[in-house]
C-alpha positions as a LaTeX table, in Angstrom:
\begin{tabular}{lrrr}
\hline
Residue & $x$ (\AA) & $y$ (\AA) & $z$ (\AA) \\
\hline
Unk1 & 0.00 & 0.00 & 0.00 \\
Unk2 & 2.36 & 3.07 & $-1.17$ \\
Unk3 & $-0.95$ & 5.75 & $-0.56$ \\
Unk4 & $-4.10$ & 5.89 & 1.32 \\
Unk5 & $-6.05$ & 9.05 & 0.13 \\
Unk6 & $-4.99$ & 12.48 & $-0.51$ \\
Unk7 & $-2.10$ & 14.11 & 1.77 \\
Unk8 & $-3.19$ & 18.02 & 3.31 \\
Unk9 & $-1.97$ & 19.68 & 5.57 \\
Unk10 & $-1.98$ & 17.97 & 9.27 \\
Unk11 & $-4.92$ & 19.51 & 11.68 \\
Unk12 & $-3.64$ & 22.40 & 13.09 \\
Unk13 & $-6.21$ & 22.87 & 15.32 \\
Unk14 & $-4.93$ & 19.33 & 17.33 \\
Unk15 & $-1.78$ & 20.87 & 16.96 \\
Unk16 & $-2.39$ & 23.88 & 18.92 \\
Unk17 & $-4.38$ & 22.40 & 21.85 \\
Unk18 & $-2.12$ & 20.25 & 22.44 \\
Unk19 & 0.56 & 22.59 & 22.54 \\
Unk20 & $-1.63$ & 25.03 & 25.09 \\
Unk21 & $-2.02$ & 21.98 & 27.26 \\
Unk22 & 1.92 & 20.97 & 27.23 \\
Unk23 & 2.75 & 24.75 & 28.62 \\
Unk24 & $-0.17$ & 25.05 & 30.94 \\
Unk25 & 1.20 & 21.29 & 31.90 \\
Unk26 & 4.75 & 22.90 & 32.32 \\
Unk27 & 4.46 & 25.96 & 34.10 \\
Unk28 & 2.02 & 24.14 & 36.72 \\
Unk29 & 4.43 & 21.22 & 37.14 \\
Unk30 & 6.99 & 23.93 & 38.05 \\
Unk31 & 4.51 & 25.78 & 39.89 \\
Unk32 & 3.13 & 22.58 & 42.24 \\
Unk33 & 6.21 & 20.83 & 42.38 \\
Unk34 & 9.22 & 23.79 & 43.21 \\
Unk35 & 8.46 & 23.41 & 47.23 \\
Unk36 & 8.84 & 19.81 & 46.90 \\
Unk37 & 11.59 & 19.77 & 45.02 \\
Unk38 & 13.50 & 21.98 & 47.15 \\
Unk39 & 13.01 & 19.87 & 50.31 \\
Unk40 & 13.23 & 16.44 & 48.93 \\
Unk41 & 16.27 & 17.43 & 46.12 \\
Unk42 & 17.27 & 20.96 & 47.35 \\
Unk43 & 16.47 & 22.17 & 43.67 \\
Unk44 & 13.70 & 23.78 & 42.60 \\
Unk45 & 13.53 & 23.09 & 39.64 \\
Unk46 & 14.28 & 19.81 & 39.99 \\
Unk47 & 10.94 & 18.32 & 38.19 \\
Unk48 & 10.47 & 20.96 & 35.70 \\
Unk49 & 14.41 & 20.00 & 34.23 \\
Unk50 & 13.37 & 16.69 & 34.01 \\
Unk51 & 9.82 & 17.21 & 32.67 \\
Unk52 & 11.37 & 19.99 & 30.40 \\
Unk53 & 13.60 & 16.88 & 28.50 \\
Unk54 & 11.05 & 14.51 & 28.18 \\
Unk55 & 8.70 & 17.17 & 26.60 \\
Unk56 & 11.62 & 17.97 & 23.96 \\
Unk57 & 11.88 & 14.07 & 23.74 \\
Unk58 & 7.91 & 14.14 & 22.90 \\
Unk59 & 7.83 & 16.83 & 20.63 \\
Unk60 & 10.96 & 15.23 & 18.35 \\
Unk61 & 8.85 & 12.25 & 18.66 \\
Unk62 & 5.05 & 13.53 & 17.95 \\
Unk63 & 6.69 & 15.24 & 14.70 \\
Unk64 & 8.56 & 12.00 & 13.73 \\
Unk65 & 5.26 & 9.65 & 13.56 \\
Unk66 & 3.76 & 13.15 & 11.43 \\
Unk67 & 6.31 & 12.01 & 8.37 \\
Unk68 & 5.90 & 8.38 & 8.98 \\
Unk69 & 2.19 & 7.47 & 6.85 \\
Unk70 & 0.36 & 5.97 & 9.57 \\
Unk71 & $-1.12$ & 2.89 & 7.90 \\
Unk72 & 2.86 & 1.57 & 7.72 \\
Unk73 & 2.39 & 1.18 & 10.97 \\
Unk74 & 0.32 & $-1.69$ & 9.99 \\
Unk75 & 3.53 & $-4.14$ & 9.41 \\
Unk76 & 4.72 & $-3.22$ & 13.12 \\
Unk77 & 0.85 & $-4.54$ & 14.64 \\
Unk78 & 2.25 & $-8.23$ & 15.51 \\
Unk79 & 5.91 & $-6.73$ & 16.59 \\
Unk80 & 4.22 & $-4.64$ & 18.57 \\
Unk81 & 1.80 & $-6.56$ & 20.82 \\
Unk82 & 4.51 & $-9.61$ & 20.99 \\
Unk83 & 6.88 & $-7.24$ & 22.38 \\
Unk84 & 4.40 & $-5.80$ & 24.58 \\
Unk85 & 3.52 & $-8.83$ & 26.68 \\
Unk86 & 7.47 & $-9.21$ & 27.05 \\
Unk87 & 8.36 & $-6.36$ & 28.63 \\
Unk88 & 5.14 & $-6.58$ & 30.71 \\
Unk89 & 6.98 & $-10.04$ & 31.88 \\
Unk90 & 10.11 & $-8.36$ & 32.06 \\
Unk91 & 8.73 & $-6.28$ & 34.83 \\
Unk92 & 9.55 & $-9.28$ & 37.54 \\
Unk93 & 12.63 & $-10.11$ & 36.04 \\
Unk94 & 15.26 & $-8.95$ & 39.62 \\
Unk95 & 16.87 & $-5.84$ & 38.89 \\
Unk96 & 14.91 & $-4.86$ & 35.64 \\
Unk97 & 11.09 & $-4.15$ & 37.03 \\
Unk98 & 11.01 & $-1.29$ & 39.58 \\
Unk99 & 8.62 & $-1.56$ & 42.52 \\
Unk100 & 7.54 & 1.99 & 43.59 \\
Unk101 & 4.11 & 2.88 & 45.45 \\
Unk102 & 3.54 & $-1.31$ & 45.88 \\
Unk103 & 3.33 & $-1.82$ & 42.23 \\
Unk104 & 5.85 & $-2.57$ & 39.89 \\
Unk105 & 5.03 & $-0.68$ & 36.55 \\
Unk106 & 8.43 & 0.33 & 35.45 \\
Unk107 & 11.16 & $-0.89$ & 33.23 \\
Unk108 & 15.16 & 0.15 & 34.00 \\
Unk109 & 16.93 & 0.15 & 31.09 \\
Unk110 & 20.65 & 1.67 & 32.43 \\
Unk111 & 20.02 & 5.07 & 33.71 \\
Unk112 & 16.52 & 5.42 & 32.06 \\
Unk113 & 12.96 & 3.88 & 33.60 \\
Unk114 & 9.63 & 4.23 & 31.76 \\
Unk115 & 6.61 & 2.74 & 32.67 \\
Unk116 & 5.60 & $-0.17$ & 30.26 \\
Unk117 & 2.00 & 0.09 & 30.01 \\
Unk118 & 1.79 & 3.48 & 28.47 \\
Unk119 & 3.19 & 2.25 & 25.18 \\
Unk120 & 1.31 & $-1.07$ & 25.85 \\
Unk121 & $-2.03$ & 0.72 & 25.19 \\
Unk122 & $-0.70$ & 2.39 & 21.82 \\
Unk123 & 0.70 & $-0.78$ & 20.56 \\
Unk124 & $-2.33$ & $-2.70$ & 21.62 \\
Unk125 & $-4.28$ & $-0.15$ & 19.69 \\
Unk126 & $-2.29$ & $-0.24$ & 16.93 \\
Unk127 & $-2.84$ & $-4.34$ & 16.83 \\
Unk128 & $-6.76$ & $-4.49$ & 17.20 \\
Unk129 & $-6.92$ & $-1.66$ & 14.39 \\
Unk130 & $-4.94$ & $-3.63$ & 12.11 \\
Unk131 & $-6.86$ & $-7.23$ & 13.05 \\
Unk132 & $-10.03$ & $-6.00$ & 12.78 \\
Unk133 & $-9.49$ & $-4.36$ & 9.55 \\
Unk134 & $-8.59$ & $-7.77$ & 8.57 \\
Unk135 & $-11.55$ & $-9.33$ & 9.68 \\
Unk136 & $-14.06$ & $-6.62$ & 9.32 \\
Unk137 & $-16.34$ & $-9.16$ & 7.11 \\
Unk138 & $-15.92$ & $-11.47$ & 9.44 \\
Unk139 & $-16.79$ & $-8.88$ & 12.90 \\
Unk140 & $-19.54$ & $-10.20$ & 13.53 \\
Unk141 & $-19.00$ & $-13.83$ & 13.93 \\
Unk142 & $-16.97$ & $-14.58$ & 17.83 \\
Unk143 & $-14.73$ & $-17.01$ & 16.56 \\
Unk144 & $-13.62$ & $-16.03$ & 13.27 \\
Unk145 & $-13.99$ & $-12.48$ & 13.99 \\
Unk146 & $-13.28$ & $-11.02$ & 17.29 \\
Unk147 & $-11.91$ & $-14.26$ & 19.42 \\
Unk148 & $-8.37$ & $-13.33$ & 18.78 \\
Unk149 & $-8.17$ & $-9.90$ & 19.60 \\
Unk150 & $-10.14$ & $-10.44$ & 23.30 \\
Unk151 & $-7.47$ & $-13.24$ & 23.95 \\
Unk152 & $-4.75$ & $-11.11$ & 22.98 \\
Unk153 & $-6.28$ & $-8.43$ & 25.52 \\
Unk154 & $-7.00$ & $-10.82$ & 27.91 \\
Unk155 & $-3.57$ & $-11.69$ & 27.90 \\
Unk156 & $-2.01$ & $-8.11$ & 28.10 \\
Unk157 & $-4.76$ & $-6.81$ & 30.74 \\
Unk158 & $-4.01$ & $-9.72$ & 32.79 \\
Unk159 & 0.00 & $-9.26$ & 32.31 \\
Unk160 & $-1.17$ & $-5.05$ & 33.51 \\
Unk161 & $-3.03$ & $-6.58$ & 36.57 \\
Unk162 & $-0.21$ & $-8.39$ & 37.85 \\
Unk163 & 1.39 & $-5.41$ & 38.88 \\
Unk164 & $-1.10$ & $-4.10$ & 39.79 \\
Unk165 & $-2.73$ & $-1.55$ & 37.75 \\
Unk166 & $-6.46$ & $-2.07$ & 37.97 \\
Unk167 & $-7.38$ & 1.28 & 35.82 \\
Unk168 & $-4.99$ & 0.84 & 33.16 \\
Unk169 & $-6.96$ & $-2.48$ & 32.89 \\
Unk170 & $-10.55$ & $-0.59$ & 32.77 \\
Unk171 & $-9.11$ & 1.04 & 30.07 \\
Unk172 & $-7.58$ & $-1.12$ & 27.52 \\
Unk173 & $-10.88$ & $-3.35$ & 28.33 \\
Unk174 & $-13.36$ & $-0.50$ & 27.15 \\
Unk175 & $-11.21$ & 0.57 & 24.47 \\
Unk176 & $-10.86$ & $-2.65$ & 22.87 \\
Unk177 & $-15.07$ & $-2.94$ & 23.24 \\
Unk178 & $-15.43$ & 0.03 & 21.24 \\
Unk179 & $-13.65$ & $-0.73$ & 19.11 \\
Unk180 & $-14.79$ & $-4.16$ & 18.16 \\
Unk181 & $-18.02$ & $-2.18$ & 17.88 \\
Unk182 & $-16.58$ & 0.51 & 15.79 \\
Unk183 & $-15.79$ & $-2.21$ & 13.45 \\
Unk184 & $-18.71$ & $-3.34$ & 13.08 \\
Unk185 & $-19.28$ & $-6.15$ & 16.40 \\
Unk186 & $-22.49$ & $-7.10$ & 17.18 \\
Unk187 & $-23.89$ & $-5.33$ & 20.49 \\
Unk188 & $-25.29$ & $-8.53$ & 21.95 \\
Unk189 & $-21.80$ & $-10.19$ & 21.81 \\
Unk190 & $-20.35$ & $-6.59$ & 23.22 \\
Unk191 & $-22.76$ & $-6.64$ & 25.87 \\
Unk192 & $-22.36$ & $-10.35$ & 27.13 \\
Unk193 & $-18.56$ & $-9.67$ & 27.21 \\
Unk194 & $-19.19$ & $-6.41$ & 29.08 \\
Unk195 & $-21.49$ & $-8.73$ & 31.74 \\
Unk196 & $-18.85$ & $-11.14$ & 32.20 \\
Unk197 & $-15.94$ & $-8.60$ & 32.71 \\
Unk198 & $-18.69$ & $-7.13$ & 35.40 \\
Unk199 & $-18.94$ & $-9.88$ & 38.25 \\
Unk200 & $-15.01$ & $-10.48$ & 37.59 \\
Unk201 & $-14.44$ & $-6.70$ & 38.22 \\
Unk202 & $-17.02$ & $-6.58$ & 41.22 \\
Unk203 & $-14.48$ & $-9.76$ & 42.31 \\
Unk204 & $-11.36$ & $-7.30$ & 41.67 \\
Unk205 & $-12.36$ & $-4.70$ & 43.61 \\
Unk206 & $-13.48$ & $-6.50$ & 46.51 \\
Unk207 & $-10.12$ & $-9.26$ & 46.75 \\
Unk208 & $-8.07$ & $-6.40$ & 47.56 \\
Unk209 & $-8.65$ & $-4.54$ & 50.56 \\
Unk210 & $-7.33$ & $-0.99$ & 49.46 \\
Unk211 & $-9.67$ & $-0.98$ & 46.40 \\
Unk212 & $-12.65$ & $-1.40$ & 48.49 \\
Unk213 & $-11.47$ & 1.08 & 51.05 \\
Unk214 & $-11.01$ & 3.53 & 48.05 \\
Unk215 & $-14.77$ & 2.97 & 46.85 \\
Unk216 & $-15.76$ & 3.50 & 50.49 \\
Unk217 & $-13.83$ & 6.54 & 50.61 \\
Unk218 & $-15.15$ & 8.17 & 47.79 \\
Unk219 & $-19.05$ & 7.20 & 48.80 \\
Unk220 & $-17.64$ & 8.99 & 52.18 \\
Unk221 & $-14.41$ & 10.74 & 52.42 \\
Unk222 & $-15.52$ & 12.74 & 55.56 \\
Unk223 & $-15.35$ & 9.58 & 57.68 \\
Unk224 & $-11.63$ & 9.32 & 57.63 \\
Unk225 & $-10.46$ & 12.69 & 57.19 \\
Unk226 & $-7.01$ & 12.12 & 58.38 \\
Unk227 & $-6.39$ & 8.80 & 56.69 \\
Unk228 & $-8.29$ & 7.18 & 53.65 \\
Unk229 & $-10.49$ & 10.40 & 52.85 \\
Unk230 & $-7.12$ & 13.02 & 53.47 \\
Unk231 & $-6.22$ & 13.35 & 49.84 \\
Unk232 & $-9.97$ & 13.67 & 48.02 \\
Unk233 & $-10.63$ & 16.38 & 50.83 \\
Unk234 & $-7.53$ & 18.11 & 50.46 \\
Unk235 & $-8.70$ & 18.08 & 46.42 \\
Unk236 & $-11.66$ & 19.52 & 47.07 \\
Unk237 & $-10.20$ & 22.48 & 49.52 \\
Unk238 & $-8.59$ & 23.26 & 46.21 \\
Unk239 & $-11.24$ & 23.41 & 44.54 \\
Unk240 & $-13.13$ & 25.69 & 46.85 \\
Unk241 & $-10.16$ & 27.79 & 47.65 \\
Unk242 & $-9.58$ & 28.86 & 43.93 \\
Unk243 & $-12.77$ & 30.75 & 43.85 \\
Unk244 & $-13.49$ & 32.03 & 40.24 \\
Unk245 & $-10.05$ & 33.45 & 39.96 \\
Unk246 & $-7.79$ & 31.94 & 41.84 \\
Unk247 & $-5.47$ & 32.76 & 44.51 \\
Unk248 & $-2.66$ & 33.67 & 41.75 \\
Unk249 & $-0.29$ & 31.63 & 39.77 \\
Unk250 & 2.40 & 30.09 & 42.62 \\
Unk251 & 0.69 & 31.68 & 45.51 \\
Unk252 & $-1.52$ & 28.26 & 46.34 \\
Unk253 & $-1.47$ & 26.64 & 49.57 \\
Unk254 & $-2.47$ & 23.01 & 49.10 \\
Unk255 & 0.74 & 21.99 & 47.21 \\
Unk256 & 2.38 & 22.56 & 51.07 \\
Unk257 & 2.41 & 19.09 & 51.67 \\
Unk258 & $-1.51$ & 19.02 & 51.85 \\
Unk259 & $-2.10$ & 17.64 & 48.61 \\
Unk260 & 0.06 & 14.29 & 48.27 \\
Unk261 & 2.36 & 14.78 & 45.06 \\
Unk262 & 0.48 & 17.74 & 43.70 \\
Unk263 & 2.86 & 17.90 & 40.52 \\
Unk264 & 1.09 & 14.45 & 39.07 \\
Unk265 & $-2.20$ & 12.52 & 39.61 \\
Unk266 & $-3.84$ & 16.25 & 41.62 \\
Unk267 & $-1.96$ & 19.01 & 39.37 \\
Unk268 & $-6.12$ & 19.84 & 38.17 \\
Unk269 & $-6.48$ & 20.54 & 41.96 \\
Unk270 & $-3.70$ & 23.09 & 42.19 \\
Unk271 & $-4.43$ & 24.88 & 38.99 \\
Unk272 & $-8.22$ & 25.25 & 40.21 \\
Unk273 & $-6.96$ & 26.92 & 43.26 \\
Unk274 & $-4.22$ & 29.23 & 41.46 \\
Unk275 & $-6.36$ & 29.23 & 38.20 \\
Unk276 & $-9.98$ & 29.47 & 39.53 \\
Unk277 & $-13.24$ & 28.24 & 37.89 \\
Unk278 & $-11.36$ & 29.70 & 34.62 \\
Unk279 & $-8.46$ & 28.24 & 34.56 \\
Unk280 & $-10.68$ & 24.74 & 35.26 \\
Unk281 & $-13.10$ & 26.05 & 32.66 \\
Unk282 & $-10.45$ & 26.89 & 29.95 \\
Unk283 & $-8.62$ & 23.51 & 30.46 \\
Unk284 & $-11.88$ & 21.37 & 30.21 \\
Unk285 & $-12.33$ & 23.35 & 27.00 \\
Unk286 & $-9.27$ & 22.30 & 25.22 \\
Unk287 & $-9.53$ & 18.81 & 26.29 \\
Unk288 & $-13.24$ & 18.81 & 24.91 \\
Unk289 & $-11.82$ & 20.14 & 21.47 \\
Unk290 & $-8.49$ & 17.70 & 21.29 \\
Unk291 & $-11.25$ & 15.06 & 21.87 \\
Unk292 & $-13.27$ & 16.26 & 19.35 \\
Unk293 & $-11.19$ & 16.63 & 16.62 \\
Unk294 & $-9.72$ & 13.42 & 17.48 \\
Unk295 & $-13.35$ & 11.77 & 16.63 \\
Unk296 & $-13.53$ & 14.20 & 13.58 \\
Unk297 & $-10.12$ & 12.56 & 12.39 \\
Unk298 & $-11.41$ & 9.33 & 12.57 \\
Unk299 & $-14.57$ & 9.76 & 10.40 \\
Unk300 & $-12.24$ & 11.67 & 7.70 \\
Unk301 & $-9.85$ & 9.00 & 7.66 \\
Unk302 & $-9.77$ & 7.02 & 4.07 \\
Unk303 & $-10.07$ & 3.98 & 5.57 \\
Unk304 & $-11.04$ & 1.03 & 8.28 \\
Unk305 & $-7.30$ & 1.08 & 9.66 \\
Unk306 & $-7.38$ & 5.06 & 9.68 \\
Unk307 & $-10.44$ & 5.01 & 11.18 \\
Unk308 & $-9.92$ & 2.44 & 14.23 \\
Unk309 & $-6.42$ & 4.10 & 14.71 \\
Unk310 & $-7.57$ & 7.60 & 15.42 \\
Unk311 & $-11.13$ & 6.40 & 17.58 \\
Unk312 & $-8.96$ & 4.09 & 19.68 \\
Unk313 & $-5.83$ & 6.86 & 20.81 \\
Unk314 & $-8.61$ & 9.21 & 20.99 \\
Unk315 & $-10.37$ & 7.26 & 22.92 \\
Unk316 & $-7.41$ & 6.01 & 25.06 \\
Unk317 & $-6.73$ & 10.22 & 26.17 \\
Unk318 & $-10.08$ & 10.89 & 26.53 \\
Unk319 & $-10.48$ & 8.03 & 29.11 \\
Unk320 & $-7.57$ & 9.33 & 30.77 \\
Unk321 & $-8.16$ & 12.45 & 31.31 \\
Unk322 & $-12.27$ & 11.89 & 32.18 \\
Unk323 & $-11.00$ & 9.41 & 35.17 \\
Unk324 & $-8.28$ & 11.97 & 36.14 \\
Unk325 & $-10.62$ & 15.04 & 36.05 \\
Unk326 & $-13.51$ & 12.82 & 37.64 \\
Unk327 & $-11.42$ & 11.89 & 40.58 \\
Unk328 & $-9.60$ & 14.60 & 41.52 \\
Unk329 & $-13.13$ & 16.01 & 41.47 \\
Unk330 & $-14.75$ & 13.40 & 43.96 \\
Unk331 & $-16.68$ & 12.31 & 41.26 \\
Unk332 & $-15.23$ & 8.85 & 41.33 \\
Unk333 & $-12.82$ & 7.09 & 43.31 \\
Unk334 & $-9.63$ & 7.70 & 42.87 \\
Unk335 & $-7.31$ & 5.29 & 40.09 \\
Unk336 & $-3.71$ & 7.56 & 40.17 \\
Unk337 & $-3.97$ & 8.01 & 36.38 \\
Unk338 & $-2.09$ & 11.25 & 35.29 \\
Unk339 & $-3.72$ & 13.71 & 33.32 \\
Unk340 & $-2.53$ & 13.56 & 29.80 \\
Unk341 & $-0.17$ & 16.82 & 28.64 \\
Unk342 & $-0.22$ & 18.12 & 32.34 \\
Unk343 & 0.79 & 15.93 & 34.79 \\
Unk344 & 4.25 & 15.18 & 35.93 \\
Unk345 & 5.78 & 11.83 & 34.29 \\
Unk346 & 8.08 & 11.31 & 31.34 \\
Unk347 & 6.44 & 8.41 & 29.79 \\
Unk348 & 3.17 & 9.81 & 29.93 \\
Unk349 & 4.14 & 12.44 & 28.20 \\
Unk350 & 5.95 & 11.10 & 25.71 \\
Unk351 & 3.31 & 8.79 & 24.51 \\
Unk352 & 0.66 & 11.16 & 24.85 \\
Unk353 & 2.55 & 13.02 & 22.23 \\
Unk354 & 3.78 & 10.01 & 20.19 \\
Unk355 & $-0.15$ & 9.61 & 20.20 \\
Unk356 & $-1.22$ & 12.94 & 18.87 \\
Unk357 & 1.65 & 12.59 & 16.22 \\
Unk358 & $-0.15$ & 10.03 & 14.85 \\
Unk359 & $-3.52$ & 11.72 & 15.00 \\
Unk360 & $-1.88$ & 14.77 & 12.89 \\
Unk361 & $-0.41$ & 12.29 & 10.74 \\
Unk362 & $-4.16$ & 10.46 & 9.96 \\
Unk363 & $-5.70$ & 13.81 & 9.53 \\
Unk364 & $-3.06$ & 14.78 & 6.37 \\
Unk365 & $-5.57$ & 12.07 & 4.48 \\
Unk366 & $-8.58$ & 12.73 & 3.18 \\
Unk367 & $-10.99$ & 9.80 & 1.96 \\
\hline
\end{tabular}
């Protein structure tokens, strides 16, 4: 295949929201993290230099997969998932997996880490929109059509669970649903999967004891102020502190060693109390229109593959950053995902970017 469509000019639009969101993302990582930093590394700036290089590092990247025509990426779809469960193994291998926070969810490679699953989810989407462009006239049937790709997520979610990460899970799970569907999968098989994976999640939460004491803190955060319910309440003083305004950029309280790392999984809860209802407002906004032209991508695309691509690494930030914005908000319990563009972490970043390369590089096609 040497041309899918007719090449344009990449959407700019994408471009540019997701270049307001790295900079809000990098002056607030400075902003919640230059207190910590100090006492923990006695620099400052500490975070910010390291954030700073992985941005640069996701920027060469996100303009690399621009020039590279996305549906070549189909001949890297088994490559990718193969390699995928093996570093997910990897992770217990002594001296290679890195146990921090109880889970082990990164991968030392000399003086670099990264944390596995982030690329697992864009190589995992980069598999089912390949397979199921193969087998779109067979979608509808289980075994011909969509066996394969639930084992191969079976396999990888369970491989994710080991270590444990039970959101990351969630997502690749509904992702690879809507996909399926996207392709053209029958609800009723959709559904029955969905009510299987239900009772087995129920299960999930309930075997381990901190899950269930999160989903008792969110119905109830007030009962355990000082313990369990300290860092949704602390959130939510953010959120009432900021007002409409906020307190001023750097002036916030919270990030004293109220909220727990502010500079990743509760940087939404510092900006509302620097930035106000419109900093909240304005950041809610651009995610809205990334996710939207994301969507808008995918129905231009020229084909199936184009199509499947775009919906699932849309879909993949959207989830993201709608269980980030939801938690930090009280909305749901808490699942320690970062918020994609803003929070602190290198791999996020970088794949969040490597992501939105792509996107650009699907929306240069026209049907």
């Amino acid at each position: 295949m040497k041309s899918v469509g007719r090449e344009k000019k990449p959407d700019l639009i994408l471009l540019l929201v997701t270049l307001l969101l790295v900079t809000i993302g990098t002056v607030m990582i400075y902003s919640s993290s230059s207190i910590l930093a100090t006492e923990r590394y006695h620099d400052g700036q500490y975070f910010l230099k390291k954030q700073l290089f992985f941005l640069v590092l996701g920027l060469l990247l996100m303009v690399l997969m621009t020039r590279i025509p996305y549906y070549k990426l189909r001949k890297l779809a088994w490559a990718g998932i193969i390699l995928s469960a093996l570093m997910l193994g990897a992770l217990w291998i002594p001296h290679l997996g890195v146990r921090a926070g109880g889970a082990v969810r990164w991968l030392r490679l000399g003086v670099f880490s990264f944390q596995v699953s982030e690329l697992v989810k864009i190589a995992l989407i980069v598999f089912l929109a390949h397979f199921l462009t193969l087998r779109v006239s067979r979608i509808r049937e289980i075994k011909q059509g969509i066996l394969i790709p639930l084992i191969v997520t079976g396999i990888i979610a369970a491989l994710i669970l080991l270590q444990p990460d039970f959101g990351t899970t969630v997502i690749i799970a509904v992702i690879t649903l809507l996909m399926i569907y996207l392709a053209g999968g029958r609800i009723v098989h959709l559904a029955s999967l969905a009510a299987l994976f239900l009772p087995v999640a129920v299960w999930m939460l309930v075997h381990k004891s901190y899950r269930l004491a999160r989903l008792m803190t969110f119905l109830d955060p007030w009962k355990d102020p000082r313990h369990s319910g300290f860092q949704i309440i602390q959130s939510l003083i953010s959120f009432g502190s900021g007002g409409a305004l906020g307190v001023g950029l750097g002036d916030g309280m919270q990030k004293l060693f109220y909220l727990p790392e502010p500079h990743t999984d509760f940087i939404l809860s510092v900006i509302a109390e620097e930035g106000g209802f419109i900093a909240v407002a304005l950041v809610l906004f651009l995610y809205i229109v990334l996710i939207v032209r994301g969507f808008q991508i995918s129905l231009k695309a020229p084909e199936l593959f184009g199509n499947l691509l775009a919906a699932g690494l849309t879909m993949m930030l959207a989830l993201e950053a709608v269980i980030n914005i939801a938690g930090v908000m009280g909305l749901i319990p808490l699942k320690g995902l970062a918020l994609p563009f803003l929070s602190y972490g290198g791999t996020s970043l970088v794949m969040s970017l490597v992501a939105v390369g792509m996107l650009l590089n699907i929306s240069a096609y026209e049907g």
